[in-house]
C-alpha positions as CSV (number, residue, x, y, z in Angstrom):
1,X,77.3,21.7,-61.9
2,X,75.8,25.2,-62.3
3,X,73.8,24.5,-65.1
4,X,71.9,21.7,-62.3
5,X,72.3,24.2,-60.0
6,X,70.5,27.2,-62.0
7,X,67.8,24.4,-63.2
8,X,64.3,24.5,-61.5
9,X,62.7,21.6,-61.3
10,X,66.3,20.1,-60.1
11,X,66.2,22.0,-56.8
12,X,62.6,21.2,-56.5
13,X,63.7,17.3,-56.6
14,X,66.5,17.8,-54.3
15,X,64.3,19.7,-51.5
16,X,61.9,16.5,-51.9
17,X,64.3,14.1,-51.2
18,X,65.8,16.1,-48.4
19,X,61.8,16.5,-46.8
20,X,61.6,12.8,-47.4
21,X,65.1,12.3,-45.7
22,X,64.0,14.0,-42.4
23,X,60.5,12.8,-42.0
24,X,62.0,9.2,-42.4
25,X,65.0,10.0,-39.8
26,X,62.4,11.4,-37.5
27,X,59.9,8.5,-38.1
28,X,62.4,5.9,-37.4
29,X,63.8,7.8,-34.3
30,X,60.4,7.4,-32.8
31,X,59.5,3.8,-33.5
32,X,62.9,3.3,-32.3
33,X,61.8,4.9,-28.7
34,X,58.3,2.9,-28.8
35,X,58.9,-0.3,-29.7
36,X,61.5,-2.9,-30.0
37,X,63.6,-1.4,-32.6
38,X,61.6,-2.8,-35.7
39,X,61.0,-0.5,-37.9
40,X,57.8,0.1,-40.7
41,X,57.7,2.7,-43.5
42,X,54.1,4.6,-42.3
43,X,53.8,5.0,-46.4
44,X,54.3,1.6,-47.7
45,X,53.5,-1.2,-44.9
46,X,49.9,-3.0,-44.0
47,X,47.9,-4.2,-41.1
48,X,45.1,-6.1,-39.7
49,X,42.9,-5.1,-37.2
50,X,39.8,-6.5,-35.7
51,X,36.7,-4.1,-34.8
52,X,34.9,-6.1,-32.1
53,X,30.8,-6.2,-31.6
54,X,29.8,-3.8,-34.7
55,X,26.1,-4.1,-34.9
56,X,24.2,-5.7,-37.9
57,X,21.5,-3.8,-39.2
58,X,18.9,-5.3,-40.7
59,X,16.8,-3.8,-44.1
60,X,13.6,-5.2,-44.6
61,X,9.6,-4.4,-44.3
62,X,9.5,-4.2,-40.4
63,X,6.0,-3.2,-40.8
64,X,5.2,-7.0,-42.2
65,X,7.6,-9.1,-40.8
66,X,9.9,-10.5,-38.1
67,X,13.5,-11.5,-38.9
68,X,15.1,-14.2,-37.1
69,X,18.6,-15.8,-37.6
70,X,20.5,-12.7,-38.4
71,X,23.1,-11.8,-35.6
72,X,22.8,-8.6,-33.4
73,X,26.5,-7.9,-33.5
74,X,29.2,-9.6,-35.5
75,X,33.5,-9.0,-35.1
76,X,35.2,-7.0,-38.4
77,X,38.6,-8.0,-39.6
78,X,40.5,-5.2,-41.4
79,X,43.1,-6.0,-43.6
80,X,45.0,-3.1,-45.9
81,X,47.3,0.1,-45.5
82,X,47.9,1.2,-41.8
83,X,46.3,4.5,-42.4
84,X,43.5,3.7,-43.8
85,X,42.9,0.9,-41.2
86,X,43.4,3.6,-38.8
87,X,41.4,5.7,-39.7
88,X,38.3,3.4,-39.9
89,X,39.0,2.1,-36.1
90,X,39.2,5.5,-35.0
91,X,35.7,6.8,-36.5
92,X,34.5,3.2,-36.3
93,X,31.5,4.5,-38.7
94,X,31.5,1.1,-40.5
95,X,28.1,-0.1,-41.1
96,X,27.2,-3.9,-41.4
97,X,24.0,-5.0,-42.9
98,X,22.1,-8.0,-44.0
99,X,19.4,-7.0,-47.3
100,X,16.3,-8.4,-47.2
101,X,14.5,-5.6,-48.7
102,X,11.7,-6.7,-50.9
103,X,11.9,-10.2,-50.0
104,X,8.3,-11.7,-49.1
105,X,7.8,-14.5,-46.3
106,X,10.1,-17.4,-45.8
107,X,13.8,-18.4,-45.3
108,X,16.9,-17.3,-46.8
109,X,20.6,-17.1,-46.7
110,X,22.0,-14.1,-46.8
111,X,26.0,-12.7,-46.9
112,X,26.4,-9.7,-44.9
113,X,27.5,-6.4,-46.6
114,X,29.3,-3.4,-45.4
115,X,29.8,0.7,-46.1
116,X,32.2,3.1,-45.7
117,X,35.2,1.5,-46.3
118,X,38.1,2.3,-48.2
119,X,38.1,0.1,-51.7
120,X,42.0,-0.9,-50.1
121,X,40.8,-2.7,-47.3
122,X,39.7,-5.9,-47.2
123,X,37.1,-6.6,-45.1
124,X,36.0,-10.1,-43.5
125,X,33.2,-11.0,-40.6
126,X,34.0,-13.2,-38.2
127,X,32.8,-16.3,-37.2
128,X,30.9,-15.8,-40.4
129,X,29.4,-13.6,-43.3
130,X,26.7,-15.8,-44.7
131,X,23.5,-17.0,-42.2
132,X,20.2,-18.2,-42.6
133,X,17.8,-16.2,-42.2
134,X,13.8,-16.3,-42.0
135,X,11.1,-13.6,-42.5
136,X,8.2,-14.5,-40.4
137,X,4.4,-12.8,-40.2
138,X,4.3,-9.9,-37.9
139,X,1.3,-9.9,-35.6
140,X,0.6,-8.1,-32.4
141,X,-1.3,-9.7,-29.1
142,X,-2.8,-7.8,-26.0
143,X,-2.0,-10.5,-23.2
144,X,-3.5,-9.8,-19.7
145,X,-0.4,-9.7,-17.2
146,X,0.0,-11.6,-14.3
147,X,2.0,-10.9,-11.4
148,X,4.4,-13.3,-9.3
149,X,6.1,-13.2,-6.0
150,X,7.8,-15.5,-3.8
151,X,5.8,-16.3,-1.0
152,X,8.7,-17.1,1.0
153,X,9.9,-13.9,1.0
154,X,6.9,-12.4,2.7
155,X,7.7,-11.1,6.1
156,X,6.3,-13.4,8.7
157,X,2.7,-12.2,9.9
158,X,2.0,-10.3,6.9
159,X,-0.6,-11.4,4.3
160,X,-0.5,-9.7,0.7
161,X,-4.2,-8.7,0.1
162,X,-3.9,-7.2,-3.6
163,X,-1.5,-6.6,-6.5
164,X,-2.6,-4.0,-8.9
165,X,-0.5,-4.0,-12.3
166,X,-0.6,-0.7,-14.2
167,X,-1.0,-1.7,-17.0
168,X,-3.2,-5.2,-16.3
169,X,-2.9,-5.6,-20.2
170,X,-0.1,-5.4,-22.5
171,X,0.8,-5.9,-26.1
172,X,3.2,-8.7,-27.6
173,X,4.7,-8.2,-31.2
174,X,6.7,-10.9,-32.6
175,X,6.7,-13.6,-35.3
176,X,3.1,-15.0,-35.5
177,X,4.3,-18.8,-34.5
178,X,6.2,-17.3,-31.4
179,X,2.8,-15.4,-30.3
180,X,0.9,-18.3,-30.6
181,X,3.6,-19.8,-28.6
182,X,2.8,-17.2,-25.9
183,X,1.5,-18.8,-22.4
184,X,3.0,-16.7,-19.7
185,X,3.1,-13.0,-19.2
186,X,4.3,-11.9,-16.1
187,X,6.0,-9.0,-14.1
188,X,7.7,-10.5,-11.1
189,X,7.8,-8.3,-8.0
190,X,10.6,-8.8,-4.7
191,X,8.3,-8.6,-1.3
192,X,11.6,-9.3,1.4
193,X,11.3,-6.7,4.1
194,X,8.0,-4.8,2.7
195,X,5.4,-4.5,5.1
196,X,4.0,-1.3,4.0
197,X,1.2,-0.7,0.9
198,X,3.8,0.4,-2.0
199,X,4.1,0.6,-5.6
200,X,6.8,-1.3,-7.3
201,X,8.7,-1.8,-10.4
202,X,8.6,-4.7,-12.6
203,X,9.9,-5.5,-16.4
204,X,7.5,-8.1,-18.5
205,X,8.6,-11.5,-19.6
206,X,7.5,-13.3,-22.1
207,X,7.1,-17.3,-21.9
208,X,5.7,-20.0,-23.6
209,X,3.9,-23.6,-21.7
210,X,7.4,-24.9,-20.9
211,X,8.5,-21.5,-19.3
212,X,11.1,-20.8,-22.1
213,X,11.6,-16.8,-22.7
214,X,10.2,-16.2,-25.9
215,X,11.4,-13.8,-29.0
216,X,8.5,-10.9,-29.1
217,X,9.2,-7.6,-28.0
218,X,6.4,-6.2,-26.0
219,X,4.7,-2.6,-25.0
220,X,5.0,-2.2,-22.2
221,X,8.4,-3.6,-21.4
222,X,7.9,-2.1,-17.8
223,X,4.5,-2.0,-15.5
224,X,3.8,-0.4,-12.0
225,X,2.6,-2.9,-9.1
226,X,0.4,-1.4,-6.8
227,X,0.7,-3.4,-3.7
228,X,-1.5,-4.0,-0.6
229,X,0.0,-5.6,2.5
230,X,-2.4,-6.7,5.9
231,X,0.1,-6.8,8.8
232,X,-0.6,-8.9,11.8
233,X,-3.9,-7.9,13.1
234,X,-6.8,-8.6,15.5
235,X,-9.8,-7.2,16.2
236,X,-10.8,-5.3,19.0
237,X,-14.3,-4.3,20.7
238,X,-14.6,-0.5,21.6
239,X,-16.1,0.7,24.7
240,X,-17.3,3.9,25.7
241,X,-16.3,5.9,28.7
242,X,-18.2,8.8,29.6
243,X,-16.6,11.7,31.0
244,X,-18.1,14.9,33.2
245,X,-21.6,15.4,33.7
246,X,-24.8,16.2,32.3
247,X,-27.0,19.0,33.1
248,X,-30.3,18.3,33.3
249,X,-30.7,15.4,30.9
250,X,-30.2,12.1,30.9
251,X,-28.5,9.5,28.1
252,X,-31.0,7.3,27.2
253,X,-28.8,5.5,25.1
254,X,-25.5,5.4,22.9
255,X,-24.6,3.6,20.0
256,X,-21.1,3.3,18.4
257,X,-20.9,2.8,14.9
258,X,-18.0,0.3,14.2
259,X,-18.3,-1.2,17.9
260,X,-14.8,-2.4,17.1
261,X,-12.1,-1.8,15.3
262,X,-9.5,-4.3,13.2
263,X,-5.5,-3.2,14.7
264,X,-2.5,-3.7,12.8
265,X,1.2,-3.7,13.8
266,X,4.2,-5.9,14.8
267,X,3.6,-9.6,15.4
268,X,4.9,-9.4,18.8
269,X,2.4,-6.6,19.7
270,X,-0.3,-7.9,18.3
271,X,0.1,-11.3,19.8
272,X,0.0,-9.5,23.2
273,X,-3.5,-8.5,22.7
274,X,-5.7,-10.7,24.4
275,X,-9.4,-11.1,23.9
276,X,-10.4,-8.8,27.1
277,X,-9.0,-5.7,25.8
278,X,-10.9,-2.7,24.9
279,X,-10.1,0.6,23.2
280,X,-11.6,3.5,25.5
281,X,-13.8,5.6,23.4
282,X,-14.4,8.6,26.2
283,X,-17.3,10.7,25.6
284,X,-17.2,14.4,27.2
285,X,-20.8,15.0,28.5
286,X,-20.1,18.2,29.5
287,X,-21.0,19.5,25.9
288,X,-24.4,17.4,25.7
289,X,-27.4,19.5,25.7
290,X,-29.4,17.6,22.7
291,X,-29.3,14.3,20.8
292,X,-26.4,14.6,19.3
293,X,-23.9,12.3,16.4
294,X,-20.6,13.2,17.1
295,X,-17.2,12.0,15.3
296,X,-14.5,10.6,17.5
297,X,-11.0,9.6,16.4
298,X,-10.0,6.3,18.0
299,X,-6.1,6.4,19.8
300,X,-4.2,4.4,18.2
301,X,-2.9,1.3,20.7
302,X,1.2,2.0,21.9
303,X,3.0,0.0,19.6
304,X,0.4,-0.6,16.7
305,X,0.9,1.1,13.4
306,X,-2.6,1.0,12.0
307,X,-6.6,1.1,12.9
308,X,-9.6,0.7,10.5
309,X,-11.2,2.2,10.9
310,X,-9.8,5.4,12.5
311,X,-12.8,7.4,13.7
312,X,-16.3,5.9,15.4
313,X,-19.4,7.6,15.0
314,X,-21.4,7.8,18.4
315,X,-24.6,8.8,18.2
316,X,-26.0,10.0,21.7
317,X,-29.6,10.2,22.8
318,X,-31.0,12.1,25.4
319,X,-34.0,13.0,27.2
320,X,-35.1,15.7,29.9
321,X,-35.1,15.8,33.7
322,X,-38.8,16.0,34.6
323,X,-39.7,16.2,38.4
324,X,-43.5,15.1,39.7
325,X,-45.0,15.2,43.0
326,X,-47.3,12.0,44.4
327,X,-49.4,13.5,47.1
328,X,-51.5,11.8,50.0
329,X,-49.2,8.8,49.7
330,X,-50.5,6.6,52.8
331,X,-47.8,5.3,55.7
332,X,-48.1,1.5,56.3
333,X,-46.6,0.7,60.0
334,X,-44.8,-2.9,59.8
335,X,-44.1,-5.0,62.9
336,X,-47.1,-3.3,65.0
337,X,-48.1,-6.1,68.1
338,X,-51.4,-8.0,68.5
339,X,-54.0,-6.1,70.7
340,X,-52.0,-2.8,69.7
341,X,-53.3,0.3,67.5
342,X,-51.2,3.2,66.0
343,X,-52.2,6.7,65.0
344,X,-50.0,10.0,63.8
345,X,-49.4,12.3,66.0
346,X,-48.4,15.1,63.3
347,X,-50.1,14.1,60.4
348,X,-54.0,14.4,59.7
349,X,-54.5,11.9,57.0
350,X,-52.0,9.3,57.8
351,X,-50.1,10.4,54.4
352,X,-46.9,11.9,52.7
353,X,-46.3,14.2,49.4
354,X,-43.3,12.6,47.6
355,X,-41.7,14.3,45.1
356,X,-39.7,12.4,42.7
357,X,-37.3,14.0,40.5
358,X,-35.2,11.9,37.4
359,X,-35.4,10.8,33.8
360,X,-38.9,11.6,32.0
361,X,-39.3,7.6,31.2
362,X,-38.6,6.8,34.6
363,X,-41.1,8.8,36.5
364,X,-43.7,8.1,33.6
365,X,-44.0,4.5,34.9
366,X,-44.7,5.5,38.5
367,X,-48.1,6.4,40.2
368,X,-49.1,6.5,43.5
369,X,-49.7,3.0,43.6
370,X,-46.0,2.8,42.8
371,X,-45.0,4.2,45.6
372,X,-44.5,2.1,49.5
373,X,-44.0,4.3,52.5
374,X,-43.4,2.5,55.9
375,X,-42.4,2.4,59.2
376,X,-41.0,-0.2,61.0
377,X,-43.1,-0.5,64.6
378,X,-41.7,-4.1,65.0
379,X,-41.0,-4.9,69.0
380,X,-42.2,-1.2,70.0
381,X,-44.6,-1.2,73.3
382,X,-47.3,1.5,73.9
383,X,-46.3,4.8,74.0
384,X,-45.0,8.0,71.6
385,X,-42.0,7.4,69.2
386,X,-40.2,9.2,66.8
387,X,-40.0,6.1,63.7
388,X,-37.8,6.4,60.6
389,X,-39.6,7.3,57.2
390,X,-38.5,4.5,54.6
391,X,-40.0,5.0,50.6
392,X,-39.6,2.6,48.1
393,X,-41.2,2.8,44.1
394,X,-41.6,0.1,42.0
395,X,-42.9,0.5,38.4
396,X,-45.1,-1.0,36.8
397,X,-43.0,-3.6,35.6
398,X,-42.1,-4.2,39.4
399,X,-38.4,-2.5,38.5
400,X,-36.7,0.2,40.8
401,X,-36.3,3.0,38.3
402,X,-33.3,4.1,37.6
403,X,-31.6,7.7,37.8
404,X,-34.5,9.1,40.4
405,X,-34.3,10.8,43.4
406,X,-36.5,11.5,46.1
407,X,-38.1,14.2,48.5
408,X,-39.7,13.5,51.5
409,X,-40.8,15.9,53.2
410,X,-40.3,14.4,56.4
411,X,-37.3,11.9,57.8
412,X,-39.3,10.9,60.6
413,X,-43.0,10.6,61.8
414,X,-44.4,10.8,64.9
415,X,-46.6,8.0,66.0
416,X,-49.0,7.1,69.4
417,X,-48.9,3.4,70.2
418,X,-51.6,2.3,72.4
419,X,-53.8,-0.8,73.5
420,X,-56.9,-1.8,71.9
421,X,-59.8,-1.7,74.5
């Protein structure tokens, strides 16, 4: 017993059976705790495990063609020792892949292959490792882009007036019999509850004449939609107000430039406009001295949330205050009895100086022959009165001009009524 006692490479077998010993006590301790009390040696047993949805890259001339029938993802069975199995679901680095490289246009059938994997594990695909598979003609398509939306959707009142896609034109790659097939692009945009101009999201789908999505990928995948919405609206005539006053001129005229305005807002307030309303425009005269084109911003109506447009231009003309004296202008007596004569006590000539004062085109029109000054005699016996001075001045056009006034230089005239010998 020495002798195996002072040997080595005998001590170096017993303190490996004795490692082996406790590692297997220990092992079996702990499956014990974790499971039901069946027991595997971790160096000797196998398993099976499944790798769900590992991709399936494809190797082939992607600058030529368009591969169809090959799966995106497929399931992996693992069969072989626990560790190794392990060890490949925890990295899950296993790479699945269907060759087609150097293979022209046309169909095929190809069996799926795999990499890194331990030569101890079997590996199987499930539901299957062979398909057929097709190489089609790659071509590329610009395709103008049309956009949708449910019209039902639309809040009631508003009207859509334009959709502007950004991009309007996009490009479609694909197998060349699945471009051909191409009938519908279109981005499809939600309008429920938008009743403001916005830009919106869309993604691009691809269809052919029968509205079945199509295989192509395309560039774009996602547009902008520029969108313009027209509330409820009505149209409404401006009108000017003039506020202060002028100093020594006159407005000859004014001009508004819309003369009325388009508002938008709420149905409700909108429906209550009604086709006497105005928008006041007011005009501050105090500030007039010349012709004048002034900006004004047009108030927007309580309740509205938009006006186009927003500002009128008014342009404002003017001319001067111009004052002229008709002289000599003779008094005719009305009303004066038969057998009756009338002369002026006060006056030598029978006549008045009126001066008229008022707009220059006003008093332009008016010459003596214009002007009527009478006296009303009418029922008055013979003797000395005190009579009322009355002036009247039609143009030539036999209007009353406007904006005038007048000075007389008398309110009354004296006057002698006697009878005729």
């Amino acid at each position: 017993m020495d002798k195996f006692m002072n040997n080595r490479w005998f001590m170096r077998i017993i303190a490996l059976l004795l490692a082996l010993m406790l590692y297997m006590s220990v092992y079996i301790q702990e499956q014990k705790e974790q499971s039901d009390g069946s027991l595997t040696l971790p160096l000797f047993d196998d398993s099976t495990e499944i790798l769900e949805d590992i991709p399936v890259e494809v190797l082939y001339d992607q600058e030529r063609f368009v591969v169809t029938g090959v799966p995106q993802s497929v399931d992996v069975r693992l069969e072989g020792p626990t560790s190794k199995v392990k060890t490949i679901i925890a990295l899950r680095n296993i790479k699945v892949y269907a060759n087609l490289e150097n293979k022209s246009e046309g169909n095929y059938l190809v069996t799926l292959e795999y990499e890194n994997v331990d030569d101890k594990v079997n590996v199987t695909f499930e539901p299957t490792s062979r398909y057929e598979v097709a190489l089609h003609e790659k071509v590329t398509q610009e395709f103008a882009i049309k956009v949708d939306y449910n019209e039902s959707l639309v809040t009631e009142g508003y009207t859509v007036e334009n959709l502007v896609p950004e991009p309007t034109i996009v490009s479609i790659t694909g197998a060349k019999e699945e471009v051909e097939r191409t009938a519908i692009v279109r981005a499809y945009i939600d309008l429920q509850d938008v009743i403001d101009d916005v830009t919106l999201e869309s993604s691009v789908t691809v269809h052919d004449k029968d509205g079945q999505p199509l295989n192509v990928e395309v560039e774009p995948a996602n547009i902008s939609v520029g969108v313009s919405i027209i509330s409820p609206n009505k149209v409404v005539p401006l009108n000017f107000i003039e506020e202060g006053t002028l100093q020594g001129i006159y407005i000859k005229n004014i001009e508004m430039v819309p003369d009325k305005v388009t508002v938008y807002g709420p149905k409700n307030v909108i429906d209550s406009i009604t086709k006497d309303d105005v928008i006041d425009i007011p005009i501050d005269l105090n500030s007039i001295t010349k012709d004048e084109e002034i900006i004004i911003p047009i108030k927007l109506p309580e309740g509205a949330t938009k006006i186009d447009p927003v500002e009128v231009k008014v342009a404002i003309d003017v001319e001067e205050e111009v004052t002229e004296t008709f002289t000599d202008i003779p008094i005719v007596s009305e009303g004066l009895g038969e057998g009756l004569a009338l002369s002026f006590s006060d006056l030598e000539n029978g006549g008045l100086d009126i001066t008229v004062t008022g707009r220059k085109s006003s008093i332009e029109n008016i010459s003596n022959s214009n002007i009527k000054v009478t006296i009303d005699v009418a029922n008055l016996p013979v003797g000395d009165y005190e009579v009322p001075v009355e002036v009247s001045i039609l143009n030539e056009e036999g209007i009353e001009p406007v904006d005038i006034s007048l000075e007389i230089p008398i309110e009354n005239v004296k006057v002698n009524i006697s009878g005729i010998e």
